[in-house]
C-alpha positions in Angstrom: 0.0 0.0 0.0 1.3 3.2 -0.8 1.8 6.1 1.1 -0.9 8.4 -1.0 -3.4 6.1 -0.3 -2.4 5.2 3.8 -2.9 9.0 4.4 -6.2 9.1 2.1 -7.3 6.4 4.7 -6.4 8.1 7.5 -7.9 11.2 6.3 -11.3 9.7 5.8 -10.9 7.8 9.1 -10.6 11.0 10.8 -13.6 12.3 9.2 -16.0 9.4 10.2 -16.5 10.5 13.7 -17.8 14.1 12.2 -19.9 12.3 9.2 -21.5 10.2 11.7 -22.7 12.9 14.1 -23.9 15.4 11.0 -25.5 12.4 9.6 -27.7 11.8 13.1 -28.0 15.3 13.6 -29.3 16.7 10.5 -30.1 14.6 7.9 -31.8 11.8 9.9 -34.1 14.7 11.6 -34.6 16.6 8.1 -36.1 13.1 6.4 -38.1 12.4 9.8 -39.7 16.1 9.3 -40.5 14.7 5.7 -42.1 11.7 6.9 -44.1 13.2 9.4 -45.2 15.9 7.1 -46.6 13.1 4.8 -48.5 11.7 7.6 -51.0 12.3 10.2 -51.3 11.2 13.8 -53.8 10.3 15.8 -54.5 12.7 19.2 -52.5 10.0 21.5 -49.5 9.9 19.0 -50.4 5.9 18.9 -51.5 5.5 15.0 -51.3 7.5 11.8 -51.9 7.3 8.0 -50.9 8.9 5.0 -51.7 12.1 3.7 -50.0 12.9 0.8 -47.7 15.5 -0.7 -50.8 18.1 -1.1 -50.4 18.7 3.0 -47.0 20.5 2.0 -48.6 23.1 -0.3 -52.1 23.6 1.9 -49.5 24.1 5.3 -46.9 26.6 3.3 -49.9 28.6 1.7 -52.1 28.6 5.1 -52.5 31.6 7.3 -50.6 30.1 10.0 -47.8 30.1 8.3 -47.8 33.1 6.3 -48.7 35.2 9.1 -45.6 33.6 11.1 -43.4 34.6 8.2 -44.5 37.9 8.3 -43.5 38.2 11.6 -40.3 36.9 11.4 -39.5 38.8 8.4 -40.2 42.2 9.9 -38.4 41.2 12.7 -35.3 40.9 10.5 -36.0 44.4 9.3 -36.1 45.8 12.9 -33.5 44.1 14.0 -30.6 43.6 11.6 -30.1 47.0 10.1 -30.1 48.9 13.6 -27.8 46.2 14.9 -25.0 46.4 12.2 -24.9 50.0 12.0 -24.9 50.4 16.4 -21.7 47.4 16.1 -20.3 49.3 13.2 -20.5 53.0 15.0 -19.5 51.7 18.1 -16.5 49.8 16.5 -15.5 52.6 14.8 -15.9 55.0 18.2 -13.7 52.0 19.9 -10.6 51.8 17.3 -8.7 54.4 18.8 -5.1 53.9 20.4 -6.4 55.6 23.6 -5.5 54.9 26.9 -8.3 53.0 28.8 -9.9 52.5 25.0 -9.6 48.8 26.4 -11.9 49.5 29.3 -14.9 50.6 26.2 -14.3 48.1 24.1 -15.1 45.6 27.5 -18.0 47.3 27.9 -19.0 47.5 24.6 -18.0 43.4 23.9 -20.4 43.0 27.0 -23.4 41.5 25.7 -21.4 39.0 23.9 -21.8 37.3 27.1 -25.4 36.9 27.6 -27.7 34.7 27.2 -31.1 34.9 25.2 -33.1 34.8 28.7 -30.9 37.4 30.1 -31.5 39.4 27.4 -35.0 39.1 27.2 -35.0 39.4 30.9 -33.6 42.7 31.1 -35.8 43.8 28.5 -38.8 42.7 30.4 -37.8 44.8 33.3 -37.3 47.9 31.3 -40.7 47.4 29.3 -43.0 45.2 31.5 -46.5 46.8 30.5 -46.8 47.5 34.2 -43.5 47.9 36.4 -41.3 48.5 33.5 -38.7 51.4 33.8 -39.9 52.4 30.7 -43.2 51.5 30.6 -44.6 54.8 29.5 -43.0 55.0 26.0 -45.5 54.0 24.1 -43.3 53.1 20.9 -41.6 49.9 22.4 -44.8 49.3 24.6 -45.0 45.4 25.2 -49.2 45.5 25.4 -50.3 47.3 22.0 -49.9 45.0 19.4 -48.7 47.4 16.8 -45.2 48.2 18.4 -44.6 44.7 20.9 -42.6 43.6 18.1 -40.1 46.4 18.2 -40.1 45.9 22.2 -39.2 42.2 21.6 -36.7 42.8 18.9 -35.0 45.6 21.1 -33.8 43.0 23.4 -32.1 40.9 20.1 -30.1 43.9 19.1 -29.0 44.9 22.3 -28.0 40.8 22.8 -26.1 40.5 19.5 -24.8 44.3 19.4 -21.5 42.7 21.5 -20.9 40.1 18.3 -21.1 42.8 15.9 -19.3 45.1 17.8 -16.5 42.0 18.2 -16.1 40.9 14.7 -16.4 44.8 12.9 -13.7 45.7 15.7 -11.6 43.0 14.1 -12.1 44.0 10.9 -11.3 47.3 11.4 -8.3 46.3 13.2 -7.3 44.3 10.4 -6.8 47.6 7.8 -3.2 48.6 7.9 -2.2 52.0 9.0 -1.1 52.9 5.9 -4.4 52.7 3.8 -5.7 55.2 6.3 -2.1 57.3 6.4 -2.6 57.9 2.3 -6.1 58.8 2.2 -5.8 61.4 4.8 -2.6 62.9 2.9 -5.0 62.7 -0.7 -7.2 64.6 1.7 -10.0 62.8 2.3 -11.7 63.4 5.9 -13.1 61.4 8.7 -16.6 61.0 6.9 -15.0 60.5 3.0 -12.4 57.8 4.5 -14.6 55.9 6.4 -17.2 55.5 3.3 -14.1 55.5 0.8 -11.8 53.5 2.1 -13.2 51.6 5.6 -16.5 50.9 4.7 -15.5 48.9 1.4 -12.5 47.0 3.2 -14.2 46.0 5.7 -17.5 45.0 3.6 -16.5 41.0 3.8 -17.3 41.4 7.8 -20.3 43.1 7.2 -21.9 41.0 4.7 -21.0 38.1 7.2 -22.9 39.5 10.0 -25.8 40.4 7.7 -26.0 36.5 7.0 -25.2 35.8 10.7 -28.3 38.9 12.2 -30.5 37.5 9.4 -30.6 34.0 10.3 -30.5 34.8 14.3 -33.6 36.7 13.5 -35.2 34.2 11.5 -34.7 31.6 14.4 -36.2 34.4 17.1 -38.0 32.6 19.6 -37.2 32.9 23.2 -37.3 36.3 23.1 -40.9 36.7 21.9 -41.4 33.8 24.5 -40.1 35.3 27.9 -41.3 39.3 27.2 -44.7 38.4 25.5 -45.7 34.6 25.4 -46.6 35.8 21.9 -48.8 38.4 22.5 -51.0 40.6 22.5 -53.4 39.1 20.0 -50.5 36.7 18.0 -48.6 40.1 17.3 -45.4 38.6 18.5 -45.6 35.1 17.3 -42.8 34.5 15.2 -42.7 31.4 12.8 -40.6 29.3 15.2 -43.1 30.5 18.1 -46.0 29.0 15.7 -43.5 25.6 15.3 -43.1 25.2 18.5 -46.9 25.8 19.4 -47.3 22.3 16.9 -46.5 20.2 19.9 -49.1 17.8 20.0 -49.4 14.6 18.4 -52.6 15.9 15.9 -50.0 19.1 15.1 -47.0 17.8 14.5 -47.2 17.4 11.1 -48.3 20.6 10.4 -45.3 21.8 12.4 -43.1 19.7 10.5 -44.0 21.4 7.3 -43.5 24.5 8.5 -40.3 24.1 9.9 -39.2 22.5 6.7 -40.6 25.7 5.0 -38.7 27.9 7.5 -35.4 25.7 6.7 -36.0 26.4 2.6 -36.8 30.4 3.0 -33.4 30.3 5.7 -31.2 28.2 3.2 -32.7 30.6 0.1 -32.2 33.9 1.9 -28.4 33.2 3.1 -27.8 32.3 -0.7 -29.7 35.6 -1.8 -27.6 37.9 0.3 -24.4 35.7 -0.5 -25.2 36.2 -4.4 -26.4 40.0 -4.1 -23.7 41.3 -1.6 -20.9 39.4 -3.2 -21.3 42.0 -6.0 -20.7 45.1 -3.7 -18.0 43.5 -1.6 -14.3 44.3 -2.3 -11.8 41.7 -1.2 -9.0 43.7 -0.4 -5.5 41.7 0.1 
């Protein structure tokens, strides 16, 4: 045996281990969301029969799950735009050779820490309908179903705002001294370099959090969960809220369908923004 082919077996050997756990861990529950779309249980969970394919376009054209998508969707528009530009203003108010600048950039970093539920926590003490600290601002208000939204998606910018803040730090970081050095002397200022020269360096990061934020928001759940239960009047129910509200054995079909939909729009959307911003982003070297 050569040794080409003793290393092309230890290679594969090596990858096994990782086959074998995406293998259990995605494909075998993607095909059991398939088969339990095609079927339909009993109330107990103890018998079911066979439905058809006709379930899948009934479920993805319902109300239930267009409404959901709705949601979700313009919870990626309140949340993913004012996340990326607070991390990119806040990483570009943090690169400074200051001392104590490493104090702020802690601070700022911060939230990288916490946890969905401490998030929404916090959030639920600021806005809380009735003992909120901020109860009284009407625009975030947790009880009117026009603007709980905005309240729940406040608590998933100021949870992710520490990753953006992070990984546009890094990026930043990353641009050598230099680029900035001969753009100031062809006399460009602050505002002119950062949209002339920063912004376009460091547009690999950003389209990489856009992908990141939009997904996150897509997969919103806890959050609507712990401020709102999905409230007032559905306005808060997400499609993942409406997934996991397909618990029982008569539902979980539906939900099935729908989080097979919710995997397709994810998978389409990531390729969308990878295809449309890969036009606008400059690789720099």
């Amino acid at each position: 045996m050569s040794r080409r082919t003793r290393d092309a077996l230890v290679g594969y050997a090596l990858l096994v281990p990782s086959a074998v756990i995406f293998v259990w861990f995605f494909f075998y529950p993607l095909v059991r969301l398939f088969v339990m779309g095609l079927h339909q249980q009993n109330r107990t969970g103890t018998a079911e029969r066979y439905v058809g394919w006709s379930r899948f376009g009934d479920v993805l054209t319902g109300e239930q799950f267009t409404e959901g998508l709705r949601i979700s969707a313009t919870y990626v528009l309140y949340t993913v735009p004012l996340g990326l530009v607070l991390g990119v203003l806040l990483a570009v108010a943090a690169n400074r050779r200051l001392k104590g600048i490493k104090v702020f950039q802690t601070i700022f970093s911060s939230t990288i820490a916490s946890s969905v539920a401490v998030a929404s926590v916090v959030f639920f003490v600021l806005l809380n309908p009735q003992i909120g600290y901020f109860s009284s601002v009407k625009f975030f208000s947790l009880s009117d179903p026009d603007t709980a939204l905005r309240g729940v998606a406040l608590s998933s910018v100021w949870q992710n705002l520490g990753l953006t803040f992070v990984i546009v730090l890094a990026g930043l970081q990353a641009i050598p001294d230099e680029v900035d050095e001969a753009a100031t002397l062809d006399g460009y200022g602050p505002v002119r370099r950062f949209f002339r020269v920063t912004l376009p360096l460091i547009s690999p990061t950003l389209m990489f959090l856009a992908v990141v934020l939009v997904i996150f928001a897509l997969q919103a759940f806890a959050q609507a969960d712990i401020l709102t239960q999905g409230g007032p009047v559905g306005a808060t129910e997400t499609l993942v809220f409406k997934i996991f509200r397909s618990q029982q054995p008569i539902d979980q079909g539906t939900g099935s369908i729908m989080a097979l939909g919710l995997f397709g729009i994810t998978l389409l959307v990531s390729l969308a923004q990878f295809l449309l911003l890969e036009r606008r982003v400059h690789y720099g070297n």
